[in-house]
C-alpha positions in Angstrom: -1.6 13.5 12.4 -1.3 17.2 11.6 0.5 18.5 8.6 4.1 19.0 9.2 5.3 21.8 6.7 9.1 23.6 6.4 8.1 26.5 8.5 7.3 23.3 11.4 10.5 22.1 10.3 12.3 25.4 10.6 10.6 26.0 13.9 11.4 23.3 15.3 15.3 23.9 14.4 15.3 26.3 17.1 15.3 23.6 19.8 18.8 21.8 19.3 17.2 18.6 21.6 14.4 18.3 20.1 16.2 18.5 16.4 18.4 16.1 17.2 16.3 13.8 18.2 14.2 14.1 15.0 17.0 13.5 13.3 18.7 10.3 14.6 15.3 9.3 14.4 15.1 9.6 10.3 18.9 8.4 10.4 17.5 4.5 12.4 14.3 4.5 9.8 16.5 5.0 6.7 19.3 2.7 7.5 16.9 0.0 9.2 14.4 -0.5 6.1 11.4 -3.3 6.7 11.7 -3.9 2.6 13.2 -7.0 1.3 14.3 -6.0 -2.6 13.2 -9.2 -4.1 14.5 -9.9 -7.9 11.4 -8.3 -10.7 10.9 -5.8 -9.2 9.2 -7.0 -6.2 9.3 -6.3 -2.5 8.5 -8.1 0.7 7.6 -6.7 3.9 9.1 -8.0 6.9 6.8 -8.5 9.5 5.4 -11.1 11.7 2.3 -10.2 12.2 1.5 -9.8 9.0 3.3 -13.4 7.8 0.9 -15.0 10.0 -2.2 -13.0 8.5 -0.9 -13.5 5.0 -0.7 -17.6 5.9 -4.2 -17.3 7.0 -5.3 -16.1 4.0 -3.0 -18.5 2.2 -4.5 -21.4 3.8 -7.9 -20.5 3.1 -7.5 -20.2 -0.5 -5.8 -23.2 -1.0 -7.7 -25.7 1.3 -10.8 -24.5 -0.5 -9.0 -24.2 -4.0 -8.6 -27.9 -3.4 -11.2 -29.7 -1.5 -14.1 -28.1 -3.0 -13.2 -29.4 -6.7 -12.3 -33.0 -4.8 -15.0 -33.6 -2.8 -18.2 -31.5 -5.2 -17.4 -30.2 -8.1 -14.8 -33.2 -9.9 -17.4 -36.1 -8.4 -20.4 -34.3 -10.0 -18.9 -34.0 -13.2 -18.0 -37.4 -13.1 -21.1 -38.8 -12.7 -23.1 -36.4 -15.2 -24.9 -33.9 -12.4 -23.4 -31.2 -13.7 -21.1 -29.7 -16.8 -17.6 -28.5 -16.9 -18.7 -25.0 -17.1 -19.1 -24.3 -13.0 -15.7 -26.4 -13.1 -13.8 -24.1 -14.8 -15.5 -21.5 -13.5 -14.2 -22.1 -9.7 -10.9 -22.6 -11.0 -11.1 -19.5 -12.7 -12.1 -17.5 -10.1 -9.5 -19.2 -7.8 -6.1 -18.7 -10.0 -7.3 -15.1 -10.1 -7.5 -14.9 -6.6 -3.9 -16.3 -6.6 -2.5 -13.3 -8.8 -3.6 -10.5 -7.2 -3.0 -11.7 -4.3 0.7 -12.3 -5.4 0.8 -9.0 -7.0 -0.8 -7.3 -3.9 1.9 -8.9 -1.6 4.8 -7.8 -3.8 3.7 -5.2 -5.3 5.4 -1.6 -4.3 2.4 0.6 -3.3 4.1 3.7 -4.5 7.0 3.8 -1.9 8.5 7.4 -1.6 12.5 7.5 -1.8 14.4 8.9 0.7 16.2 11.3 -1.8 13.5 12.6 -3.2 13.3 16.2 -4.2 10.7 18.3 -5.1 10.6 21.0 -7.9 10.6 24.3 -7.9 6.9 24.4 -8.6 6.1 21.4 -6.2 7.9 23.3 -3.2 4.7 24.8 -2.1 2.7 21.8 -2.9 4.5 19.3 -0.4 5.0 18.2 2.7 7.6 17.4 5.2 7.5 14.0 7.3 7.7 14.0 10.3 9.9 11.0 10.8 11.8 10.0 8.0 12.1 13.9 7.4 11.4 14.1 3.7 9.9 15.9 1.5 6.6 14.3 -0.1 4.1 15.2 -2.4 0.3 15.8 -0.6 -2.0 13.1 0.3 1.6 10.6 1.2 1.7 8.9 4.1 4.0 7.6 6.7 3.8 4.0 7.4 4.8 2.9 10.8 4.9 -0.8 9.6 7.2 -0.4 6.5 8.7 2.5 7.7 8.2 4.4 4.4 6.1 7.2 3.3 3.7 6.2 1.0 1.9 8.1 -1.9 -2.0 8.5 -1.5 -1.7 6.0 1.3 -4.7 4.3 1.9 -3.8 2.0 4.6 -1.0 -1.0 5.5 -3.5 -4.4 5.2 -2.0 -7.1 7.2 -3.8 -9.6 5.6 -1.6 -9.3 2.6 1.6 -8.0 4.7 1.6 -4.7 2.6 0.8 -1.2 2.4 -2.2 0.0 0.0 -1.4 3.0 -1.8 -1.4 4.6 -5.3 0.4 2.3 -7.5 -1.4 -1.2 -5.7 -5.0 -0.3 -4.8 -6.1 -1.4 -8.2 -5.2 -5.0 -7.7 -5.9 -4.7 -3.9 -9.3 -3.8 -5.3 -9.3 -6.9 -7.4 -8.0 -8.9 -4.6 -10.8 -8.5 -2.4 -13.3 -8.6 -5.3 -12.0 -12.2 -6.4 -12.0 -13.2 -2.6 -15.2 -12.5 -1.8 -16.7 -14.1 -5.7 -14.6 -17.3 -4.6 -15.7 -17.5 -0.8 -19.5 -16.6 -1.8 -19.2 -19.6 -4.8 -17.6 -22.4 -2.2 -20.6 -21.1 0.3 -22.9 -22.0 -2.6 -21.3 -25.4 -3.2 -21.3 -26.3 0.5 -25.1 -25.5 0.6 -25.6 -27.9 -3.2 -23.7 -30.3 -1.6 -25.4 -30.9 1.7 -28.4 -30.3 0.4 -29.4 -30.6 -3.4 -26.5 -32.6 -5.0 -27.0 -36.7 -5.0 -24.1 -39.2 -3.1 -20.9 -39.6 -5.6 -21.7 -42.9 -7.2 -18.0 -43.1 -8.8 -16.4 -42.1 -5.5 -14.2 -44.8 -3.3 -15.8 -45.5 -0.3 -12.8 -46.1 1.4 -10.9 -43.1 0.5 -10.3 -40.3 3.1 -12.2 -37.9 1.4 -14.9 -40.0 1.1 -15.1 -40.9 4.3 -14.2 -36.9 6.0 -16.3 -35.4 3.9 -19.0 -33.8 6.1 -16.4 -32.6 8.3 -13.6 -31.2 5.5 -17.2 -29.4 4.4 -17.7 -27.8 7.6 -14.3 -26.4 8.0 -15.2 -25.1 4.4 -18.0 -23.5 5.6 -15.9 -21.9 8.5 -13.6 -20.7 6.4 -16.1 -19.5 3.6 -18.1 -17.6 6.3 -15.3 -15.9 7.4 -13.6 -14.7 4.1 -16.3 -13.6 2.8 -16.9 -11.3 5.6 -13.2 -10.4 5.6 -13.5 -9.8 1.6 -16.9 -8.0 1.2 -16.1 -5.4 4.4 -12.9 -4.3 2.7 -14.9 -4.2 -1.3 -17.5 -2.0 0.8 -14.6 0.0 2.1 -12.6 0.6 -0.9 -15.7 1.2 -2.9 -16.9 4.2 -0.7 -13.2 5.6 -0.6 -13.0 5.7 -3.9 -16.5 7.1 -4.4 -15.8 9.8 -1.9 -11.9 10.5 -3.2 -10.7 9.7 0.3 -8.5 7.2 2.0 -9.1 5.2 5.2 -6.2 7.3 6.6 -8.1 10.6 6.1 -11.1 9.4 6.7 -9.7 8.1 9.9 -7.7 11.4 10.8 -10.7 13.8 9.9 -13.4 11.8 11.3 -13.4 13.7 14.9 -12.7 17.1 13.1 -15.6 19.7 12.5 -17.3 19.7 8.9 -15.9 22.8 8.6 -12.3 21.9 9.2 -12.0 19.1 6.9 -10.5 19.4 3.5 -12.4 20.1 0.6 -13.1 17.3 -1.8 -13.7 16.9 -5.0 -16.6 15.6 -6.8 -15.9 13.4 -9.5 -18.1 10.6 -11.4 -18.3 6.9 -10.8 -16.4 6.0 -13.8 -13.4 9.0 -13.2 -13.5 7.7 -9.7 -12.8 4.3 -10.4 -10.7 4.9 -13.5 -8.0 6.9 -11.4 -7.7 4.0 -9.5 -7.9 1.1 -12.2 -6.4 2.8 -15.0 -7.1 3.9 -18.5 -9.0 0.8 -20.8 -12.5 -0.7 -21.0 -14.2 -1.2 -17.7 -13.9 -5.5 -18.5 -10.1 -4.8 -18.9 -9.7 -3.3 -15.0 -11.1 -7.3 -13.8 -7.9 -8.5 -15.5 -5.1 -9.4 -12.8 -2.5 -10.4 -15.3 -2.3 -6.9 -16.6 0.0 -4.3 -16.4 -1.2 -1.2 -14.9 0.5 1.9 -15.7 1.0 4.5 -13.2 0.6 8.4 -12.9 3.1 10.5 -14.8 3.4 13.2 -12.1 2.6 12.7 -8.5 0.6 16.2 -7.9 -2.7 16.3 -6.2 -4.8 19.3 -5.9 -5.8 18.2 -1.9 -4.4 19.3 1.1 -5.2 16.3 3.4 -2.6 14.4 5.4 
């Protein structure tokens, strides 16, 4: 997408068709919005393609949030194999996983309002959409799937049925970090209990766990396998975006451009890399989901990208 700016805008006032169009266009997206205002605070995205992701990923947390403690973890401790500790552990991990990806889902990713005005000083620094015809600070985004512009869009996720952008790619962050600990544990406890871990002495024979077991475990496995590669591709992703100070929309829309026609970017540090996206705080503090995370002041950026 190239950068539409007010001398485009003006420009293209010249052609009454073409304007008009444009403009009925803005006039559907703003009075058709995909948000749901939810009380709190929090919004919902309607979409049903990204409901049935979202389930997916619902149903893997909690078939494994539940069978894995039933069938290895609560049996063991039982019978003395092992302590609480890895109990509580799993557990752990797996209400953490919950909240971000609650948090994630309603979360608003730094949605720009349609009555948004720039300063005086910011005129020169923004953008216009092209489709909800706004004006927006550099580095937003228009999201065909919310039908919003977005600041410092990184990308919409259907997996959690939301957008990922300035004010939500910290717990996004979290959320795939928490995934991929919980689906790389339950691997580990699928391989201890197929192939190190001794039969439950206290469990009922009878019961349908006990007698499903080896098959509830392969499904575990299945499911494992497959968030983990889900999780650890988008920790990869994120990690190298933030690295590099770029989005997966830029990288995306510059990635067939010549070297010499991409935008500058600026070299930061690890740590003022990460903190812009986590926040201010001890590095221990960003791995808390239950946090509140405080956004940026003023939405200015220094580069010219989408």
């Amino acid at each position: 997408m190239t950068l539409f700016n007010l001398e485009d805008l003006q420009r293209l006032s010249a052609d009454p068709e073409a304007s008009l169009a444009l403009r009925e266009e803005s006039k559907r997206i703003q009075s058709s919005p995909n948000i749901v205002f939810l009380p709190c605070h929090l919004q919902f995205v309607r979409s049903i393609k990204g409901c049935f992701y979202l389930g997916f990923i619902i149903f893997t947390w909690a078939y494994n949030s539940y069978f894995i403690p039933e069938i290895v973890l609560l049996p063991q401790y039982r019978d003395g194999s092992i302590s609480c500790f890895p109990v509580l552990c799993y557990y752990m991990v797996s209400i953490c996983t919950l909240v971000s990806l609650f948090r994630a889902v309603t979360s608003d990713p730094g949605r720009l309002p349609f009555d948004l005005m720039p300063t005086p000083a910011d005129k020169l620094n923004w953008t216009h959409c092209q489709r909800c015809l706004i004006q927006r600070p550099l580095k937003s985004h228009h999201c065909r799937k919310c039908q919003r512009c977005v600041r410092r869009m990184d990308h919409h996720c259907f997996w959690i049925n939301n957008c990922v952008g300035e004010d939500n790619q910290w717990i996004f962050l979290l959320l795939v970090f928490y995934a991929l600990l919980l689906s790389l544990y339950t691997l580990v406890l699928d391989t201890l209990h197929f192939y190190y871990f001794p039969t439950c002495m206290s469990c009922d024979s009878l019961s349908f766990l006990f007698r499903h077991q080896r098959y509830l475990m392969y499904l575990s496995c299945i499911l494992g396998v497959t968030l983990t590669s889900l999780a650890g591709s988008q920790v990869l992703q994120q990690t190298i975006n933030i690295l590099s100070n770029r989005s997966t929309v830029e990288s995306i829309i510059h990635a067939h451009k010549p070297m010499h026609e991409r935008p500058t970017v600026m070299t930061r540090s690890a740590y003022d890399s990460f903190r812009d996206v986590c926040g201010p705080g001890r590095v221990l503090w960003w791995f808390n989901p239950f946090r509140r995370h405080t956004g940026k002041p003023n939405v200015y950026y220094y580069q010219q990208t989408v």
